[in-house]
N, C-alpha and C positions, 0 to 999 in steps of 0.2 A: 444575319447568320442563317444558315440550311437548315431544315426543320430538322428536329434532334429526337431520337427517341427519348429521351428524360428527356427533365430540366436538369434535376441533378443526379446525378452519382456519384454512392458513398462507397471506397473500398474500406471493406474492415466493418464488423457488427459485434463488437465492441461497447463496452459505454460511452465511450464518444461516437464511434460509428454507427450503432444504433439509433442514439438518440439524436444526432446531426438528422440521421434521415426521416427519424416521426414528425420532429418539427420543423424540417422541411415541409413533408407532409402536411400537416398543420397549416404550413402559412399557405398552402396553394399550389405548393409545385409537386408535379410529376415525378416519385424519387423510387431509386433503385440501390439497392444494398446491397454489394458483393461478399458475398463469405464463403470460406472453402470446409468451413467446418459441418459437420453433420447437423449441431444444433446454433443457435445464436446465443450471444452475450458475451464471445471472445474469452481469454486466459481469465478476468475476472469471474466471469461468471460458471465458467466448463471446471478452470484446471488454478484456479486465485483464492482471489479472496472471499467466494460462498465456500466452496468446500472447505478451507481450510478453518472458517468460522464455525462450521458445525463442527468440524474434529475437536476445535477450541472448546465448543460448548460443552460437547460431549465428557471430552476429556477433565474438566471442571468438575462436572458432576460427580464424573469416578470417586477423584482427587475428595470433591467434598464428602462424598459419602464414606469414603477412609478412614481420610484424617482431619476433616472439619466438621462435624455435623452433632460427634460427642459433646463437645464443650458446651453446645446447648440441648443435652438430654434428649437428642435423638441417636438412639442406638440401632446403627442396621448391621446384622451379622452374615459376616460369611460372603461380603461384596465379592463379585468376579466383573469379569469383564467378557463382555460377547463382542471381540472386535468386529467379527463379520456382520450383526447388529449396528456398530457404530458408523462403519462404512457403508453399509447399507442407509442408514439414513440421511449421510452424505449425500449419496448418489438421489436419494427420491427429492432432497432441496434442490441441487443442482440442475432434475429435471424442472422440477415447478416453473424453476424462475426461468431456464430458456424458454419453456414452452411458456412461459408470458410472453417473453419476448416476440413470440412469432406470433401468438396474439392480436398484441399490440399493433405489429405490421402489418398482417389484416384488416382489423379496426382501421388504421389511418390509412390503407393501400400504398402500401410500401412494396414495391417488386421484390423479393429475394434470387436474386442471380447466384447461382450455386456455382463457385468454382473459384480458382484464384483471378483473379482480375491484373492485368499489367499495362501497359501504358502502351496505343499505336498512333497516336497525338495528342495531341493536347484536347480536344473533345472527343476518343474515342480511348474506349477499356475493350478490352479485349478479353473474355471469359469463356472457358472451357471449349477455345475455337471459334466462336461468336463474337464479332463485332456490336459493342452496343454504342451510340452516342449522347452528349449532353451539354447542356449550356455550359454547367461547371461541374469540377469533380473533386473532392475531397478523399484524399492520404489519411486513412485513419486505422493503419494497420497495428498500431500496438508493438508490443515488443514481445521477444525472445527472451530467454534465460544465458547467460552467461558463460561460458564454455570455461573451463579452467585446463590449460596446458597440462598433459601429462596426468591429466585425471578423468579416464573415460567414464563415462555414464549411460547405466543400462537400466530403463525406466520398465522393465519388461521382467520383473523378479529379479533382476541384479543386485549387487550387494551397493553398488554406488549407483545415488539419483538425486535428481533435481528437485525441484518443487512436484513435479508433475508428480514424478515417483516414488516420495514421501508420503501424496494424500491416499496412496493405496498399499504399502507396505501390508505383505500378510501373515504377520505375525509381529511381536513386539519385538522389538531389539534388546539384546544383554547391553550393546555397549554400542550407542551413535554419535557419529562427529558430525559434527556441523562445521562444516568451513566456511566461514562467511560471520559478522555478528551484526548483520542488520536487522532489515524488520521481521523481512521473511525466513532464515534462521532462529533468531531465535521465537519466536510465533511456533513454527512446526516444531523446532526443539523443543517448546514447553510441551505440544501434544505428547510428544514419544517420553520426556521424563514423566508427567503427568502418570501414563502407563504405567511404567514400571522401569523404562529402559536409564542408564546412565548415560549421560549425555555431557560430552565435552565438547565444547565451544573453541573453534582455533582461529583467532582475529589477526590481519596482517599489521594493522593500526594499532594504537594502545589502550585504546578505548571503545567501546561499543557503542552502535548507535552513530555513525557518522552522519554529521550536519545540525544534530540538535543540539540544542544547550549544553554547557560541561557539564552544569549541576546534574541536569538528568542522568548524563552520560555517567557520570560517577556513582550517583544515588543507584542506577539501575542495578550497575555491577554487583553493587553490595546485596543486592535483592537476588542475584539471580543466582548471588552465592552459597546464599543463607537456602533459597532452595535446593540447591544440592547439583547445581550445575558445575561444572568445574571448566574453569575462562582460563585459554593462552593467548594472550594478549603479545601483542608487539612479536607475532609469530605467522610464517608462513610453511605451506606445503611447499617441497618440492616434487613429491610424486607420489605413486599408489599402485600398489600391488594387490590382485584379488585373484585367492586360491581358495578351493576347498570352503567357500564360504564365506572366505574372511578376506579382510582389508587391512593391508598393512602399509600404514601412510607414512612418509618422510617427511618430518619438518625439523625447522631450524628456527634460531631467532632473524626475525625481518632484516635486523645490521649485516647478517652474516654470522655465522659462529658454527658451531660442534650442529652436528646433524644427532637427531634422536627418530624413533618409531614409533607408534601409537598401531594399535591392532585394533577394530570396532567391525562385527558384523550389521554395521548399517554407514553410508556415508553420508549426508547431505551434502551437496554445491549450491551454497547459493552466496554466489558473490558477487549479484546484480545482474540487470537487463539491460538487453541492447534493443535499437530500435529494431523492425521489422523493415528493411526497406529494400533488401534484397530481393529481386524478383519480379519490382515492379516497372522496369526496364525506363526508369527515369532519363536515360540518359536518348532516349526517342524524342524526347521534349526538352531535353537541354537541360536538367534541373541537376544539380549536382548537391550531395548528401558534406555537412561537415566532418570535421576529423573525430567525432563522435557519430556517425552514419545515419546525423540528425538531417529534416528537413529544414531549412531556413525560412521563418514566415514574418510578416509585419505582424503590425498592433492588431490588424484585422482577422489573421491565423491566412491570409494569401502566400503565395510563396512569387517568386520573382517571374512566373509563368500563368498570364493574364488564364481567369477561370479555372487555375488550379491553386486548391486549398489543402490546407492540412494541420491536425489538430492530436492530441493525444500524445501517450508515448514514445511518436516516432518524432515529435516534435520537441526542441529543449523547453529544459524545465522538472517538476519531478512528475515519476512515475506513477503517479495516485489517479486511481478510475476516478475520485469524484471531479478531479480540476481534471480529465478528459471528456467528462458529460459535462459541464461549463462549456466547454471549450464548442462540446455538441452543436449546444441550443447556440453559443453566438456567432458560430460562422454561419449557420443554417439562417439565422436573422440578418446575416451580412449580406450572406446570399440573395435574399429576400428583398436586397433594400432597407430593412429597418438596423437600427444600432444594437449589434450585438458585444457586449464587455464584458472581459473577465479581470479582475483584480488578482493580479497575480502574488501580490505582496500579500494577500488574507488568505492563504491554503492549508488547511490542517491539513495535518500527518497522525496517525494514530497507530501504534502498535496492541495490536490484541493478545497481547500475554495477560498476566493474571497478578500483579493490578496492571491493569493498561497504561501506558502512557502515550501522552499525545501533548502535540502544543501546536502555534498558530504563529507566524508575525519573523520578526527576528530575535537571535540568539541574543545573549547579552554581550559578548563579543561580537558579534556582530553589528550590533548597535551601536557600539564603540568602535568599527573598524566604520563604521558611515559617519560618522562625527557627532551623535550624539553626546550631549552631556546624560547617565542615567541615574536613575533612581529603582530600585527593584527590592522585592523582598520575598522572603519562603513562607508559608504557611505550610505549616507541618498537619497533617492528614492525623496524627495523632491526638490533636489538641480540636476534632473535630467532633461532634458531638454522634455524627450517624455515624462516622467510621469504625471511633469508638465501640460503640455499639453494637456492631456489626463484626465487631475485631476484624477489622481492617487496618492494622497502624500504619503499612509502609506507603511512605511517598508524602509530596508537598504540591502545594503550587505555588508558581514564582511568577509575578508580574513584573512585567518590564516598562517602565512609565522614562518620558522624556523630562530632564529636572527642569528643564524651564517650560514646558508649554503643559506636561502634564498627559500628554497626550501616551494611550497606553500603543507600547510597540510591539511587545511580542508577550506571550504566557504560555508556560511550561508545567507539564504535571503529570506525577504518578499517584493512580487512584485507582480504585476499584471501576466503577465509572468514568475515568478522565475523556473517553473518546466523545461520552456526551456532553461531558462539562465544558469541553473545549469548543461548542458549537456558542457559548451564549457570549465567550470571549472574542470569537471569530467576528458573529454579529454587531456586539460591539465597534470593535475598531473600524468593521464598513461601514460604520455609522462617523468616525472617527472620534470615538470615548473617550474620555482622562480618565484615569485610575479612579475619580475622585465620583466619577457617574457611576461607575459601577461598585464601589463604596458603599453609596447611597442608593443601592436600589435596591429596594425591600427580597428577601431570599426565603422561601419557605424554610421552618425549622421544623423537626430536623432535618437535614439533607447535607449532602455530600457537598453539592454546589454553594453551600455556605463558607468554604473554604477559597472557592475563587473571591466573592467578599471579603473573607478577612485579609487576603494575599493582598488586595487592593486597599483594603483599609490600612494596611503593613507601609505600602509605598507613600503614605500622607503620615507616617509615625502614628497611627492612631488603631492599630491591632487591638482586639479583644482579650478575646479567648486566648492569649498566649503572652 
């Protein structure tokens, strides 16, 4: 092959796109990172999941200092709220960690090619006019937001918006919808009810939470009622009007039926991502997107176009930065020559509401739709001794264990902490545990994590504390 300006180039800086390219870096190759954005770290880190976790944190505090802090004899009078304070300290996390990121690319000498990058063969991108070339090049554009027919979105002080235009609203909302009741609805819905605003939830599904466990999916509901959310369920938009400030949406039930309106001066649309792959003129190199506008990759993240890779978002599977920083490090090792794997059956999911839930593995229907025989049990967060403590009662975990081999399949949980708890469940089953190893492995008392024990102790019949 021609001598190449890289070795590799990564379109997209992103967490898989970033880190694809440090640890390319890393192993020795020549690496170039395309981004068109002002800073790096992609929708996770700019317009995702940092901002939206300080809003989360932020908004907690309020909330605690309200209406949680009396019952243990701290009395703070006269709490307000200084949102431009709270989105201000948004914005200074959001800088830190890009400007790590660029950092980091220094440290390892990572090129930053500034502009959007598109495909003029198979070993050349083409950025801001400029031809660059490389051994191999990596798709690691991430995804977009979801567009909803009939419902325009104006991220720029508008009364309806995305994720993007949720983490900067300026001022609290009387009354926001959320259309969507995934992660990221209800996530940013809790920030704005948190506040002060009421907040209605309108699901096309009958349930919240698509793809995890029923138990959750049911338990959630009841939680997010009891907070004072109010869930339309089995219900879709068909459309939206905005006058004079407000938003006057059209929904029905999902079967069809009687049309009603709901009025909110604030909207959220979040009813999922799409890939990014518009624009990168795939079709110069022959590679064609599937009927979800995914890229097609093997076991290795290659696509069917020798030296071109792709990882992340734009790739099936689900949407979670951390299984697209996996994804990073082992195509950049594939690259390399060395074995790079990602286990795609062990990928947590965590929702940052307030108690979080999260879980790992497969559902329990699911587990029964693969032919398992199972064994499972709840451990109620009630019956836990820090939860307790801490009055935290809502939520359980539920392990999912195989009835003949033992071996643990999937774990489910609402906790105050579940997003950490689910990390020791994860590790496990990469290990390939039985319910009956993590049983038996001693758990600091007291602690939250004692309840993934007991759930585990629950699926051998041998629970404690309940």
């Amino acid at each position: 092959m021609a001598e190449t300006d890289f070795d590799v180039i990564v379109i997209g800086a992103g967490p898989g796109g970033y880190v694809a390219a440090i640890r390319a870096a890393q192993l020795g190759l020549k690496t170039a990172c395309v981004e068109s954005r002002e800073t790096l770290g992609g929708t996770c880190l700019n317009v995702g999941c940092i901002p939206s976790k300080a809003l989360l944190h932020g908004s907690e505090l309020f909330e605690e200092a309200n209406h949680g802090m009396a019952k243990f004899g701290v009395i703070a009078k006269e709490v307000s709220l200084d949102l431009s304070a709270m989105l201000g300290e948004k914005d200074t996390a959001v800088k830190e960690l890009t400007g790590g990121i660029e950092y980091l690319f220094k440290k390892n000498k990572v090129t930053w090619l500034k502009g959007k990058g598109s495909f003029v063969d198979a070993s050349t991108v083409k950025v801001d006019g400029k031809d660059y070339t490389a051994k191999d090049i990596v798709i690691a554009t991430g995804s977009s937001v979801t567009p909803l027919p009939g419902v325009d979105v104006d991220n720029d002080g508008g009364v309806i918006v995305d994720s993007t235009g949720a983490l900067k609203l300026p001022k609290v909302p009387e009354h926001m919808v959320v259309i969507g009741g995934g992660v990221i609805g209800l996530e940013l819905g809790s920030v704005w009810r948190r506040l002060g605003a009421k907040v209605t939830v309108v699901e096309f599904l009958d349930k919240l939470l698509p793809g995890m466990d029923d138990d959750i999916r049911k338990e959630s509901a009841k939680i997010f009622k009891k907070q004072g959310m109010e869930l339309k369920l089995s219900t879709k938009v068909t459309g939206a009007e905005v006058k004079d400030g407000k938003a006057t949406l059209t929904i029905e039930p999902a079967a069809g039926g009687d049309a009603e309106t709901i009025e909110a001066d604030a909207v959220l649309v979040a009813i999922g991502r799409r890939p990014n792959t518009d624009g990168l003129n795939l079709e110069a190199i022959g590679l064609e997107t599937n009927q979800r506008g995914q890229v097609e990759i093997d076991h290795d993240f290659a696509t069917k176009v020798e030296g071109v890779w792709a990882i992340g978002d734009c790739v099936p599977g689900p949407m979670l930065a951390h299984k697209a920083e996996d994804e990073g490090l082992a195509v950049a090792e594939n690259i390399a020559g060395e074995v790079g794997i990602v286990n795609h059956a062990v990928i947590p999911s965590v929702v940052y509401t307030m108690p979080e839930i999260a879980g790992v593995g497969m559902t329990e229907a699911g587990a029964k739709e693969a032919g398992h025989t199972v064994k499972s049990f709840k451990f109620p967060m009630m019956a836990n001794s820090r939860a307790k403590t801490n009055r935290e009662p809502d939520g359980f975990v539920k392990v999912i264990a195989d009835a003949e081999t033992d071996r643990v399949l999937g774990a489910w949980m609402i906790a105050s902490v579940a997003g950490t708890m689910v990390a020791q469940v994860a590790q496990a089953m990469e290990f390939g545990a039985t319910s009956e190893d993590i049983a038996y492995t001693c758990h600091a008392h007291p602690t939250h994590a004692e309840a993934v024990k007991e759930a585990a102790m629950g699926v051998k019949g041998l629970p404690i504390h309940i």
